[in-house]
N, C-alpha and C positions, 0 to 999 in steps of 0.2 A: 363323181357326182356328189353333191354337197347335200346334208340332208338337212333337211324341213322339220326343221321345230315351232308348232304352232304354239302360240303363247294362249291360255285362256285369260282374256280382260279382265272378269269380276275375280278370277284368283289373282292374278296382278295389284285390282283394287283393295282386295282385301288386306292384302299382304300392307300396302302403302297406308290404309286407314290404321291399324294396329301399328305400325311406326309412329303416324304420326298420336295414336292414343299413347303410347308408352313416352313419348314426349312430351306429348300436353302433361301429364299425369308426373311428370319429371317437374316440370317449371312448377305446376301448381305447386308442389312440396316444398320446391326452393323456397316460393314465396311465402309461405305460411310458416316454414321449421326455419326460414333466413334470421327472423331472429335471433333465434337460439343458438343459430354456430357460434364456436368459435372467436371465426374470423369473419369479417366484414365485408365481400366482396364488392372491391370499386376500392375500399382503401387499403391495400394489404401494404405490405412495408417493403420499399424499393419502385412503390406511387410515386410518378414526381409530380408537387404541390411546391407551385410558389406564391407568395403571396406579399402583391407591392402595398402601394401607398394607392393608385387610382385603379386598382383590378388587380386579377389572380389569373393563375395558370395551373390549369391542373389535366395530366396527361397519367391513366392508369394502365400505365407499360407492365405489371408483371400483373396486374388482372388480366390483358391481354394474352400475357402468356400460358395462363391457368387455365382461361375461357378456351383457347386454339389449343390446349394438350386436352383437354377434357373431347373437346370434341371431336378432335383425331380419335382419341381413343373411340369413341363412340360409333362414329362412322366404319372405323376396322370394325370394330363387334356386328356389325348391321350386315358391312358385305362380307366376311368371314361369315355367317349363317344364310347368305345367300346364294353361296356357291352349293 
């Protein structure tokens, strides 16, 4: 016999709003302290930027990769505290 675990919604909601505040609460900072790093996120070095005579090409591959490890890592820390 399989047991029954009732889920409470508003503890569910709650749980998801406070995700989603420690996220907003994340971007805001980027955006404000982004100046101050560093490094430049969108041109870090291994960008590929080319640039003709009638247009450019600009593909930010290891931003890519920074952006997808950052938020692997983020997403482990979320369901790692949710088991």
């Amino acid at each position: 016999m399989a047991l029954r675990v009732r889920m409470d919604p508003l503890r569910e909601l709650g749980k998801l709003l406070l995700v989603a505040g420690v996220v907003l609460v994340g971007v805001g900072a980027l955006l404000v302290f982004g100046a101050r790093l560093p490094f430049r996120l969108g041109r870090l070095p291994g960008d590929i930027a080319y640039q003709g005579r009638h247009g450019s090409f600009y593909f930010p591959i290891v931003t890519c990769i920074v952006v997808s490890v950052a938020l692997t890592l983020i997403f482990w820390v979320v369901n790692l505290f949710r088991r």
